[in-house]
C-alpha positions as CSV (number, residue, x, y, z in Angstrom):
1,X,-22.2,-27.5,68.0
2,X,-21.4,-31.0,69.1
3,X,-21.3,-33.9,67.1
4,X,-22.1,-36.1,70.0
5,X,-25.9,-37.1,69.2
6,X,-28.1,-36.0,72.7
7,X,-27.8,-38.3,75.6
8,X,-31.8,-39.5,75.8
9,X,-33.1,-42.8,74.5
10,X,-35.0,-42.7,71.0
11,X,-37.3,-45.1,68.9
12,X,-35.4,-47.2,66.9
13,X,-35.8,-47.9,63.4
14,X,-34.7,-51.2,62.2
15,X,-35.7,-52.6,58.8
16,X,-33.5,-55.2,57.4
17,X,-31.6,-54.0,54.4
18,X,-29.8,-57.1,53.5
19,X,-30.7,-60.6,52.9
20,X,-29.5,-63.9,51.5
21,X,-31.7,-66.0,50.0
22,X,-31.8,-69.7,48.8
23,X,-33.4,-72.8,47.8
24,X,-33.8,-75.4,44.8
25,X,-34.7,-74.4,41.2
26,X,-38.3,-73.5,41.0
27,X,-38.6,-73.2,44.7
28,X,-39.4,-69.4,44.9
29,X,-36.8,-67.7,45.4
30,X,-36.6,-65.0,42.2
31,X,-40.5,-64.6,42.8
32,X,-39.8,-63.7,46.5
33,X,-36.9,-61.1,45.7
34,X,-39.5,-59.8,42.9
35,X,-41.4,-58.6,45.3
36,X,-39.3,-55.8,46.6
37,X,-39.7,-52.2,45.4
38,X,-38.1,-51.1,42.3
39,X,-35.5,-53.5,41.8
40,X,-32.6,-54.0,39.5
41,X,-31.4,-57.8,38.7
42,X,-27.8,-58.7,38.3
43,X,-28.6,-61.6,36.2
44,X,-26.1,-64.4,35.2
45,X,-28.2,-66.9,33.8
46,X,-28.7,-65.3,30.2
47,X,-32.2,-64.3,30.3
48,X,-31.9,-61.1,31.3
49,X,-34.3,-60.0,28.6
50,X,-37.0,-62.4,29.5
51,X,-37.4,-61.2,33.0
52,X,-40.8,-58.4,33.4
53,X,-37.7,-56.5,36.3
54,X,-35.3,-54.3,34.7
55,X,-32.1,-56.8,34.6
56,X,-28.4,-56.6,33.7
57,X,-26.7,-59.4,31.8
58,X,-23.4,-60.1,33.8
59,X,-20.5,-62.0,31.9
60,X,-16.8,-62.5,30.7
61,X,-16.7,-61.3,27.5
62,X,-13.7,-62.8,25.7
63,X,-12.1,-61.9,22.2
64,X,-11.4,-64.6,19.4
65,X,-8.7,-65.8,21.3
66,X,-10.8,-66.7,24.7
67,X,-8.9,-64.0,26.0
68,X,-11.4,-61.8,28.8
69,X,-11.3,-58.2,27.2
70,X,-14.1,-57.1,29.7
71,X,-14.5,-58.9,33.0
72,X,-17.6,-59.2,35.0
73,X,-15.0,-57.2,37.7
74,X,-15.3,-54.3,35.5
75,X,-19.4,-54.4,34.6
76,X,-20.0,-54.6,38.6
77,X,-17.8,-51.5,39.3
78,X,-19.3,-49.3,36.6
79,X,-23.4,-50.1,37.9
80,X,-22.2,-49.6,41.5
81,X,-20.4,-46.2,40.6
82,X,-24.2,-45.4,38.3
83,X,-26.0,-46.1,41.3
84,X,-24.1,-44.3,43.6
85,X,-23.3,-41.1,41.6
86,X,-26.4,-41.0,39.3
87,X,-30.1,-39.9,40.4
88,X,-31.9,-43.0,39.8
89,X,-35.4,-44.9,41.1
90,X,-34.2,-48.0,42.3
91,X,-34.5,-49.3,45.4
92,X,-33.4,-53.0,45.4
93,X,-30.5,-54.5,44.3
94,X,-30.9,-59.1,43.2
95,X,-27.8,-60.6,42.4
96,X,-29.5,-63.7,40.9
97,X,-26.8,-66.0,41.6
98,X,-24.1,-65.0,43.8
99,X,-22.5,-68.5,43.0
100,X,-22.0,-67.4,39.2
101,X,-20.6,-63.9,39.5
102,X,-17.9,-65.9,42.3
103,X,-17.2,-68.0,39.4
104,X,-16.9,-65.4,36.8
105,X,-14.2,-63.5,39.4
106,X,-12.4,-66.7,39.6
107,X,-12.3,-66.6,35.9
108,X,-10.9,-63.5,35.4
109,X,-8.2,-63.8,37.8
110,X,-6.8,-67.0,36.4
111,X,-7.2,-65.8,32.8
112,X,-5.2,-62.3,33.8
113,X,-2.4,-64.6,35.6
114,X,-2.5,-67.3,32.9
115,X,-2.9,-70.1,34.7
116,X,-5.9,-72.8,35.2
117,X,-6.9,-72.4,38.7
118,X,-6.6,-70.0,42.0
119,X,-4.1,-72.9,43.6
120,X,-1.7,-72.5,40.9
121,X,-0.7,-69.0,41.4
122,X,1.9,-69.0,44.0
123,X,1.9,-68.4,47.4
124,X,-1.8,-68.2,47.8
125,X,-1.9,-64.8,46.1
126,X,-4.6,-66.0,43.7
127,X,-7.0,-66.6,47.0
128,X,-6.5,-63.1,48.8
129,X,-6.8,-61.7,44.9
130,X,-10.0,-63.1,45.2
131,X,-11.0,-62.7,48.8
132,X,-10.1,-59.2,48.6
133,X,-12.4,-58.9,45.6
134,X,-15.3,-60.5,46.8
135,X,-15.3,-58.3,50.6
136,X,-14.7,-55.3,48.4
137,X,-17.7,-56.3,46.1
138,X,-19.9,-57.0,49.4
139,X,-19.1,-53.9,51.2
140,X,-20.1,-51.7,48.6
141,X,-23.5,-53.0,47.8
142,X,-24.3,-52.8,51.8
143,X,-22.8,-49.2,51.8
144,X,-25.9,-48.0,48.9
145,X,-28.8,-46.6,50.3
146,X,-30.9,-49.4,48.7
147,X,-32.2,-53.3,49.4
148,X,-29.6,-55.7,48.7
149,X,-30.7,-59.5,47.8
150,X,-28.4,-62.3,46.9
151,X,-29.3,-65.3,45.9
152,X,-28.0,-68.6,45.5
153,X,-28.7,-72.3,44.8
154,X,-29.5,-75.8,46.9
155,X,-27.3,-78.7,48.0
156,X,-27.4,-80.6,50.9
157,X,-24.9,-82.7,53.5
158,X,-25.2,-85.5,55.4
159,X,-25.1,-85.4,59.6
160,X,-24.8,-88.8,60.5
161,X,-27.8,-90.3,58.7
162,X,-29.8,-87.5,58.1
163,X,-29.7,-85.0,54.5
164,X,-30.1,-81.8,55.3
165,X,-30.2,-78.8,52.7
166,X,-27.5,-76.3,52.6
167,X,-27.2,-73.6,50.1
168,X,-25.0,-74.3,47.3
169,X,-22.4,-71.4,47.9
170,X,-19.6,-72.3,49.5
171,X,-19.0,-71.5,53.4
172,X,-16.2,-69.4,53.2
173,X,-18.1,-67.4,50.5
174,X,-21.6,-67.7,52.8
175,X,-19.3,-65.7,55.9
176,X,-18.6,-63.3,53.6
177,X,-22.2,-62.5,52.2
178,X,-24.4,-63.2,55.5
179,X,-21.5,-61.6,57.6
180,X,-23.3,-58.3,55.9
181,X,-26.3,-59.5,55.5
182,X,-29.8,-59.7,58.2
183,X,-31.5,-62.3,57.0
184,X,-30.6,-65.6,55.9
185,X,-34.1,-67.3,53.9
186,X,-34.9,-70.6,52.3
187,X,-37.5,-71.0,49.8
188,X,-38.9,-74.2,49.0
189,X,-41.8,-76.3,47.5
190,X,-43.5,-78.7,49.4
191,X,-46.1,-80.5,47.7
192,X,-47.8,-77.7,46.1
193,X,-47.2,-75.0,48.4
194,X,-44.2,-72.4,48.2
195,X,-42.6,-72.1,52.0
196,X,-40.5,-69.3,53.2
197,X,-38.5,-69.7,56.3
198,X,-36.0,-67.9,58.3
199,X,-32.7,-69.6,58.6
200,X,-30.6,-67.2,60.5
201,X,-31.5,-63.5,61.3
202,X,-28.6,-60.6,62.5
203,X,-30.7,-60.3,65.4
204,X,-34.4,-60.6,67.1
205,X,-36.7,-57.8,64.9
206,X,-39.6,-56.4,66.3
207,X,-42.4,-55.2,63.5
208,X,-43.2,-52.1,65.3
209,X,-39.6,-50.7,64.5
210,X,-39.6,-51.4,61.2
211,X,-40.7,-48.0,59.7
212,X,-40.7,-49.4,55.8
213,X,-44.6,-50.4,55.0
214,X,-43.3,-52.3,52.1
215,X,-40.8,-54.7,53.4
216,X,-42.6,-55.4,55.9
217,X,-45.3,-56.5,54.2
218,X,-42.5,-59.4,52.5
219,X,-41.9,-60.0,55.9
220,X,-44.9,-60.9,56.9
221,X,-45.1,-63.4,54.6
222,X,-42.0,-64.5,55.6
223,X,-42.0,-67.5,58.8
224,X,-39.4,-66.9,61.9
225,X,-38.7,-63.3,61.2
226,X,-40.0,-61.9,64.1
227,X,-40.6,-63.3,67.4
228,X,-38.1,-63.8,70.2
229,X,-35.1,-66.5,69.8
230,X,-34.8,-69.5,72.2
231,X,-32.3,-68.8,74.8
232,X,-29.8,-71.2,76.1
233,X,-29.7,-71.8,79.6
234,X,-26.4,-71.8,82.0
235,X,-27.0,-75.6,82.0
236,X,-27.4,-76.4,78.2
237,X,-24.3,-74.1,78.3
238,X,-22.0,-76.4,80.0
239,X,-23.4,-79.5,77.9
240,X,-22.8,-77.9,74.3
241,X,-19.4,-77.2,75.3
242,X,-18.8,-80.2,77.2
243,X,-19.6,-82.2,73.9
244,X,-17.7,-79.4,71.5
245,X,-14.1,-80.3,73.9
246,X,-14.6,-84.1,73.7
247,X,-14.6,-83.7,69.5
248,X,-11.8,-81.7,70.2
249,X,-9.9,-84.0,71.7
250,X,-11.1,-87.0,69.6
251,X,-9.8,-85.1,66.2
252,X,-6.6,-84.2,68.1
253,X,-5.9,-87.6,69.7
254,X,-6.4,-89.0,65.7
255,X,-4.4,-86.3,64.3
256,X,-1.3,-87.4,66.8
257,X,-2.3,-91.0,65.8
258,X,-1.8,-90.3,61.9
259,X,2.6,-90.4,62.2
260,X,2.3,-93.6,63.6
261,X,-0.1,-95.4,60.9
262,X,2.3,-94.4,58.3
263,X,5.6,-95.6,60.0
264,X,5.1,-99.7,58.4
265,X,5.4,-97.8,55.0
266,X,8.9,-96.5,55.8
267,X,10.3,-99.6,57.5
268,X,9.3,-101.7,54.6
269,X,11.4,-99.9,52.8
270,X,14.6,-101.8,53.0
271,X,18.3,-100.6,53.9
272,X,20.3,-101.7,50.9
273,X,22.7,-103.9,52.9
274,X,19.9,-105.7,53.6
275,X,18.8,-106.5,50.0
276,X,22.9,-107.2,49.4
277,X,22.2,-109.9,52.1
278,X,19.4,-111.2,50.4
279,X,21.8,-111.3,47.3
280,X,24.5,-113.1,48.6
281,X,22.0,-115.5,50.2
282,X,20.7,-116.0,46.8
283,X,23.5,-116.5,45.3
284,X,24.7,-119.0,47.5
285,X,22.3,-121.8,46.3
286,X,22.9,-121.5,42.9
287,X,26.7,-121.7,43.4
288,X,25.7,-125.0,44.7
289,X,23.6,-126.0,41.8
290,X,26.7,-125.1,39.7
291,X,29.1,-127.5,41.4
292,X,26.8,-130.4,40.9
293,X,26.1,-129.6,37.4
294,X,27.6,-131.9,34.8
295,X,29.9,-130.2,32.6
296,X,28.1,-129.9,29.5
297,X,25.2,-127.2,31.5
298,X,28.3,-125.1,32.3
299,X,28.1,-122.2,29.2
300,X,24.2,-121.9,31.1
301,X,25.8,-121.4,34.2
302,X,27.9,-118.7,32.6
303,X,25.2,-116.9,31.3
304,X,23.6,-116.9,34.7
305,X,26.0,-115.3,36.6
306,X,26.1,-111.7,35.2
307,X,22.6,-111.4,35.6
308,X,23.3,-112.1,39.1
């Protein structure tokens, strides 16, 4: 029997598995993630008995010596081996924040190298350590048979004289976690209403082919999930990346520029035979002084000279 699947079209099923979702405190973000089936919480913000979801407290636990004898590294790998290898009724995974467990890792690397930060472990081994954990971490939630939700905090940027809100996890961090995730949401209060809005999506969903009843009633409640996505014409085309080369070459033509700014630094740096110049033309002067001195100044003028 072939394991080539039959060569005829089928009806797809696509329900998004994965999302990232983010926002200010008390903006809605834990209430949305709530709302999926039978979930489990990572939790890192020490309340992991006050919440009505079954929740998991994750930390560094260190020994009288701050030393880390059990690392969050350690706690992570042991739920995801449970959840893979033990029969269980879960079907959602929160990891309420992301930005605290990438903290935690940081910790535990520096602590096992001895050392205060990633930088200072040579070579940029303390980075891949980490990148390597992180991917690793991401790769495994996405490859369990269950709703994955992280979640992470607010901050916001300026472009040119507008703020705009970001999430609070770092960019290289965000390509990790929404390279494997489908949705990307914001939650947010306005006034007295909670919004939910679609930032970024994997690709354009359609709800007749998602075959799970209860995501996609979350969904619905959900704005810019479904619906077709503006296309970009030929023309727009050639405009965006007409504007995208000129930054290009403005950065480049002010990177070449940067040598050159510094060179008055170095030249006013003098050679020493030209301070020796400025010495001896010193000198000169008071040579002078001393010949026209009456005699009586001339144990001063002694005690001059070797300073000179």
């Amino acid at each position: 029997m072939s394991i080539l699947p039959p060569n005829k079209p089928q009806t797809p099923k696509d329900t998004p598995r994965n999302f990232f979702i983010w926002g200010p405190t008390m903006g809605g973000k834990s209430f949305l993630a709530s709302q999926f089936p039978n979930a489990l919480v990572f939790n890192t913000d020490g309340n992991a008995e006050a919440n009505t979801i079954p929740s998991v407290q994750l930390r560094n636990i260190k020994d009288k010596n701050g030393k880390i004898t059990r690392s969050v590294i350690d706690q992570l790998d042991k739920l995801l081996t449970a959840l893979q290898s033990e029969k269980h009724s879960y079907e959602t995974i929160i990891l309420d924040v992301i930005d605290d467990i990438i903290v935690m890792i940081e910790q535990y690397i520096c602590d096992k190298e001895g050392v205060e930060t990633l930088g200072d472990i040579g070579y940029g081994k303390g980075y891949a350590a980490f990148t390597n954990i992180f991917q690793q971490l991401v790769i495994e939630l996405k490859a369990l048979p269950m709703n994955v939700i992280y979640i992470s905090r607010n901050a916001s940027k300026m472009e040119g004289q507008t703020e705009i809100e970001i999430p609070s996890l770092k960019e290289k961090h965000q390509n990790i976690v929404n390279g494997n995730c489908d949705l990307s949401i914001q939650c947010k209060k306005v006034g007295k209403n909670y919004i939910r809005v679609v930032k970024a999506r994997r690709k354009d969903y359609d709800r007749s082919q998602v075959d799970d009843k209860k995501i996609l009633k979350i969904l619905d409640t959900i704005t810019g999930v479904f619906g077709k996505s503006a296309k970009t014409t030929k023309k727009q085309q050639d405009e965006i990346v007409k504007e995208l080369e000129k930054r290009e070459d403005i950065l480049a033509a002010t990177e070449e520029s940067e040598p050159t700014k510094s060179e008055p630094k170095t030249e006013a740096v003098q050679p020493k035979e030209k301070v020796d110049d400025k010495k001896e033309k010193v000198s000169a002067p008071i040579n002078k002084v001393e010949k026209n001195k009456p005699a009586a100044s001339g144990a001063a003028t002694k005690r001059i000279k070797p300073k000179i």
